[in-house]
N, C-alpha and C positions, 0 to 999 in steps of 0.2 A: 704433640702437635703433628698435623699430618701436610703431607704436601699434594696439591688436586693441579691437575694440568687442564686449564680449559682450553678447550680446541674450537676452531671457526665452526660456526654448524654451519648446517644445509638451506637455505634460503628458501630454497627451491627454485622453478622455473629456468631449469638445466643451468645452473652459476656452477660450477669447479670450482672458482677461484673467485678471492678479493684482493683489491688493494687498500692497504692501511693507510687513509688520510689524515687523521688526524687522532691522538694519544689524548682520552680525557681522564688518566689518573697515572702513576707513575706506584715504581716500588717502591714499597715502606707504604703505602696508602691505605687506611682499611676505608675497607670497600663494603658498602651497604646492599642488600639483595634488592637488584633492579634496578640498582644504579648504573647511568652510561657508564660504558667505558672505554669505546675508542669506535669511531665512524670507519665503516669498511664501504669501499666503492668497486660493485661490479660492473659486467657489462649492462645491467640492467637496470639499474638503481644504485643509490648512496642510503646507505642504514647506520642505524646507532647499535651498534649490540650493548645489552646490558648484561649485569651481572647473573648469573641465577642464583648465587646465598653469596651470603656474608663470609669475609675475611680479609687478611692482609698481603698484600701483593707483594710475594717474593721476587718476579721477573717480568718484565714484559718482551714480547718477542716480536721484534722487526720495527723498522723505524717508518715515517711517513713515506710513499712511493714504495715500500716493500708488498712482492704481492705472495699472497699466502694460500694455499690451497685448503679445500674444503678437509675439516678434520685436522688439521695442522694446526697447531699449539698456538696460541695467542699470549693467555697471562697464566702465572703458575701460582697462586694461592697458597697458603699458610691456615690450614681448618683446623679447629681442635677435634679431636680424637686420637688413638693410639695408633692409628697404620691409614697407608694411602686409603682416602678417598676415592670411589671409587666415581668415574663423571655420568653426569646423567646426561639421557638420552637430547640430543639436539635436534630440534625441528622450529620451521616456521611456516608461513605461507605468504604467497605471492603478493600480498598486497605489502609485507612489512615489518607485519607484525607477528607476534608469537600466537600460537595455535593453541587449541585446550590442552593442558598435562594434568598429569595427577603427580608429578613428581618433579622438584627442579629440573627445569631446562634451560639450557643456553638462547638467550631469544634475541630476534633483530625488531625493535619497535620503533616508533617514529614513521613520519611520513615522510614519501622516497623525496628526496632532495635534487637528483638531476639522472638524465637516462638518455642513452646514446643506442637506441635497438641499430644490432648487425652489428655492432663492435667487434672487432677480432684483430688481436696484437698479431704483429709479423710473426713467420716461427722465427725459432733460433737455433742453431746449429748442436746436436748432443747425438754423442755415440754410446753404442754399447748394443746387446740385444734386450729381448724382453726383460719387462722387469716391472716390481711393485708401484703403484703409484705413489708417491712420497705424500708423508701426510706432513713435510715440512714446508719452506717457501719458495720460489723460486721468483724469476725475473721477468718473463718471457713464456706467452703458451701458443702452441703452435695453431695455424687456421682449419678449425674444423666445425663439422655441426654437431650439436646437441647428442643427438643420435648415434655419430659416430665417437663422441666423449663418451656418452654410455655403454657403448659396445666396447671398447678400451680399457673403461671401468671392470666390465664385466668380464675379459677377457687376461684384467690383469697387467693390460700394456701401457708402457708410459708412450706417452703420443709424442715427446719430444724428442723420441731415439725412432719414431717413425718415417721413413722418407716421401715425402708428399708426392703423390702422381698427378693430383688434382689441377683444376685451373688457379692461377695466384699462388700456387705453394699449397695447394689447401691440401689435408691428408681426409683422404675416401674410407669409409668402410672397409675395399678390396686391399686399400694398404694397410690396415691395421691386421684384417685377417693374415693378408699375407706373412708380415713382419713376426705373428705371432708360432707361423710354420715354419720361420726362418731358422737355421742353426745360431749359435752366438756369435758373434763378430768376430771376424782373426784377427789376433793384435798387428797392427799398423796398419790394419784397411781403415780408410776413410771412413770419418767419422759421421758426416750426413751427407746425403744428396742434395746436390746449390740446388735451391727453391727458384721457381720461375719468377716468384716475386719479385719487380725492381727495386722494392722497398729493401727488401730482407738482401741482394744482394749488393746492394753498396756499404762500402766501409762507413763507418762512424766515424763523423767528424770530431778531430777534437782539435782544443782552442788553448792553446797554451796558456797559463794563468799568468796576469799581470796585475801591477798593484795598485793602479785606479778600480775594479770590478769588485764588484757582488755575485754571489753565487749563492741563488735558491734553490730547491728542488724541481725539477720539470714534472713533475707529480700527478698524480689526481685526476680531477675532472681535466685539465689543462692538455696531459698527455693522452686522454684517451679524446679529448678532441683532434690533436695532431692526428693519431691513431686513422682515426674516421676519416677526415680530408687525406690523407695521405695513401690509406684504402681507397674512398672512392677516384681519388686523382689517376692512380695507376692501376685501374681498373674498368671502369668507363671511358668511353671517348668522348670527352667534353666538348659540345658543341653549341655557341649561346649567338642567338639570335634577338639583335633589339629593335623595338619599332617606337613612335610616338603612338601615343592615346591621346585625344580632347575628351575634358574632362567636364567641362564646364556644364553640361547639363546633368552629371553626375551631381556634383556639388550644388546644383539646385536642388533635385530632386533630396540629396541628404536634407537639405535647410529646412526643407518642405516637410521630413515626416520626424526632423528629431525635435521637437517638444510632443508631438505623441510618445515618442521614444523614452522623452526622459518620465510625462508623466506615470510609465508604465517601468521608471526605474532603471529601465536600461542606456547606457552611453553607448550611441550610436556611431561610428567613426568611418571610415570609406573602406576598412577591410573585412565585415561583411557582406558587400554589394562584391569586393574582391571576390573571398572566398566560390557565391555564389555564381557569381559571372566563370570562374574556373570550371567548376563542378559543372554546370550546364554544357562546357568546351569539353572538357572528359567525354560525357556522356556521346557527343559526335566525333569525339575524337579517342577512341579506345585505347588505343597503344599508350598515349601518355599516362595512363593508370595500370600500366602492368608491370610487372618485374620478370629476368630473369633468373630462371631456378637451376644454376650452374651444374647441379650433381645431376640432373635428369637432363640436362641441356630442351627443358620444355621453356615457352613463353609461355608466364601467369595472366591472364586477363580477370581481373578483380572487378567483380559486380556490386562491387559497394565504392564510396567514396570517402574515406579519412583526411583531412585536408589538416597537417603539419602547418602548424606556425611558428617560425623560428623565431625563439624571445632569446633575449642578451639578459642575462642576469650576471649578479658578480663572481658568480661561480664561473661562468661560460656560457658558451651560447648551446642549450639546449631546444627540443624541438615539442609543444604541448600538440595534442591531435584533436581536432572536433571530428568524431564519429559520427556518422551518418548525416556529413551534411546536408548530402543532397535530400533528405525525410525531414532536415527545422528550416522552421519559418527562417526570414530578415532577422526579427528579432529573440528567438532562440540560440540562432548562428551568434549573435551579439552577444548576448551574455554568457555564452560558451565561453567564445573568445576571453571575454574579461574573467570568468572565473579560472580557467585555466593560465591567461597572463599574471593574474594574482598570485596563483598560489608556487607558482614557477619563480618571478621576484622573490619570494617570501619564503622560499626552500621547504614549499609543502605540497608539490605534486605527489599525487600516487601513482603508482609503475600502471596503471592500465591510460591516464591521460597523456605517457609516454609513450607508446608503444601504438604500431599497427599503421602508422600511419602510409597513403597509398600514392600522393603528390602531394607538396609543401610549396610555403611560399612564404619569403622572406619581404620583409619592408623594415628600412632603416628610417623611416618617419622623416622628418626635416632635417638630418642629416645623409638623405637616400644617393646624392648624389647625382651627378646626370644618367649617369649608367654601370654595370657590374659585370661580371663575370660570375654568379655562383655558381658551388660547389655542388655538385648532387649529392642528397641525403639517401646514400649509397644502402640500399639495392635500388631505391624507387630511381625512373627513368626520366624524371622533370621537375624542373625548380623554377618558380618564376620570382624574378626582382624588383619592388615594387620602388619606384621612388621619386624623387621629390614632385610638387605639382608647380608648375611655372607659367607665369601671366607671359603668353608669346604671340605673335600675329599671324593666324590662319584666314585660309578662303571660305567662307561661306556664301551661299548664293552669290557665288560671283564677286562678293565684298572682300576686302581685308577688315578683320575687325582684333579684336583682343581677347583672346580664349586662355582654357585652363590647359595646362598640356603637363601630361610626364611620361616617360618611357617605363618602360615592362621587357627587363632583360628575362629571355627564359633559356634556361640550358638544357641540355636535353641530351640524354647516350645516342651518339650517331650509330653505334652497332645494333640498333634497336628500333630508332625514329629515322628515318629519314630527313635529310631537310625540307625537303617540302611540305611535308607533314606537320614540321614542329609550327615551320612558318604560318600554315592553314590552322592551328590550332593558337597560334598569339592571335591572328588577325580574328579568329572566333571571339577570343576574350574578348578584344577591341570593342569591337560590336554590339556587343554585350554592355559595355563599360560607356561607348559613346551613345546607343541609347539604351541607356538602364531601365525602361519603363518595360520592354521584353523581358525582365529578367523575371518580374511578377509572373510569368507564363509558364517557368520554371520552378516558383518556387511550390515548399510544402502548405 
């Protein structure tokens, strides 16, 4: 009998690293070729990786919230033949799934279950000078891009013995190069440089254990949500601006066009007239669609429009994109919506309905409450809050009568927006929202 060490493959779409969510077979198990065997979650998506052949599982390596680097050992196999097996080649591609081979590969299949684009764990404090990248597990990986993980790959350096110059902690290209010309550490120098991060520099709370409590894992999708709100928290400056909307000729005009709506199959609901009334306020209002690009210290202005709808599913709250909305109709925008809310419940988005998205907008439905504070879906520079619609008493021609009314919290990076800007940019929606018949002027 021989012993085969499967290692994490390559996903692709620059991933280093997974975390191990959840164990679908245990040692002693035999294991059928392409059968699950344990849910790995990066920063881009959650995949099933399967088997590539048959046999029985002597080991498996790392428990759930363990995070594993690319190439790092996963389950150790039991094949028959006379001497180690020897592993075959791993690869997949970006949507999930396993690529063409001609020979076993280690594959990621299934469709991506949840994705948090810009994720990036705090670093973590590690000394020493250059050195291999561990194809074992670690905890913790430090802030950097894509670009510069492959330059480190390429160069040989572990980025967590890197000291970050960047903004947030982040480690540059110029510190990796640098680090790589550095001599090796003398024993008792410090072991990192304190990260600018306010995240990365406060101590870890801990909570004494008492004997009423349970203790689960902070794991998974759950902590790389922390992750995100806790990046964008200390990182933007949070600035949220709420106003009223009257709705009420909204909610006519809805009444009015959804039995065309439904005969053409689509369910109509008031956040595609949303979306669109956004997307027409972008387009006069630019700034709220750009991002800034920290390493060049340029401001993005994005000629398209991705509008991010943040869905709650039981996993967490992840964010699906309708693409190009400003180019679909009312009811294109609609069934976007719904297909993408679908398959986000039902843990079957694919990584491109995750990703790219350029302003977002969050609605709690009839639990919206009077108003919010959102978080920005960090890098983009504006979130708006949709929520509940309430029977109130406004002036119209001079009259007091009984209108639809809800506020629209929108948060907005003040290093970036302006207030007056953000402000002139709700009050567009408004507009928009309180006579939605304009919006037809707008649309595809």
């Amino acid at each position: 009998m021989a012993r085969w060490e499967f290692k994490l493959p390559d996903i692709g779409e620059g991933v280093t690293e997974g975390e191990i969510v959840s164990w679908l077979i245990k040692a002693g198990d035999q294991v059928k070729e392409d059968q699950p065997m344990v849910e790995v979650m990066t920063d881009k998506a959650t995949v099933t990786i399967t088997s590539p052949r048959a046999g029985r599982v002597l080991e498996t390596h790392g428990s759930p919230g363990t995070v594993v680097a690319v190439h790092g050992v996963l389950v150790v196999f039991e094949l028959d033949g006379g001497a180690d097996a020897p592993a075959p080649k791993a690869h997949a591609n970006g949507n999930g799934h396993a690529g063409a081979r001609s020979e076993p590969a280690a594959t990621a299949v299934g469709d991506i279950k949840e994705s948090l684009p810009g994720m990036s764990a705090p670093p973590r404090a590690s000394g020493g000078a250059a050195a291999g990248l561990q194809s074992g597990y670690f905890n913790e990986k430090p802030l950097a891009t894509p670009a510069t993980r492959k330059l480190a790959r390429d160069m040989n350096v572990d980025l967590r013995s890197v000291p970050p110059t960047g903004p947030q902690g982040r480690v540059t290209k110029v510190d990796v190069e640098s680090f790589s010309k550095a001599p090796a550490a003398r024993p008792g120098a410090p072991e990192r440089a304190p990260s600018a991060s306010p995240v990365a520099a406060r101590e870890a709370v801990k909570i004494a254990p008492g004997a009423a409590e349970e203790r689960v894992p902070f794991a998974g999708m759950r902590r790389k949500i922390a992750q995100k709100m806790a990046q964008s928290v200390h990182t933007a400056a949070h600035f949220t601006f709420v106003e009223e909307c009257d709705v009420t000729a909204l909610k006519a005009l809805r009444a009015r066009l959804r039995p065309a709506a439904e005969a053409q199959g689509v369910k109509l609901s008031f956040l595609p007239f949303i979306v669109k009334a956004v997307v027409a306020s972008l387009k006069k209002h630019a700034v709220l669609n750009s991002a800034l690009d920290e390493s060049t210290n340029e401001l993005v202005y994005r000629k398209y429009y991705n509008i991010g709808i943040a869905a709650s599913t039981d996993a967490g709250l992840i964010v699906p994109v309708i693409k190009d909305a400003d180019r679909r109709s009312l009811l294109d925008v609609a069934r976007e919506i719904e297909r993408v809310a679908t398959d986000a419940k039902n843990g079957k988005s694919k990584m491109d309905d995750l990703q790219g998205s350029t302003f977002t907008i969050t609605s709690l439905g009839a639990e919206g409450g009077l108003f919010a504070t959102p978080i920005l879906n960090f890098p983009e520079v504006g979130i708006l809050g949709v929520h509940q619609m309430k029977q109130k008493p406004v002036v119209k021609n001079g009259q007091i009568v009984i209108g639809d009314v809800m506020l629209l919290s929108l948060s907005f990076d003040h290093r970036i927006v302006d207030g007056h800007v953000g402000a002139a940019f709700a009050y567009e929606v408004i507009r928009y929202l309180e006579d939605p018949d304009r919006l037809f002027l707008e649309m595809a």
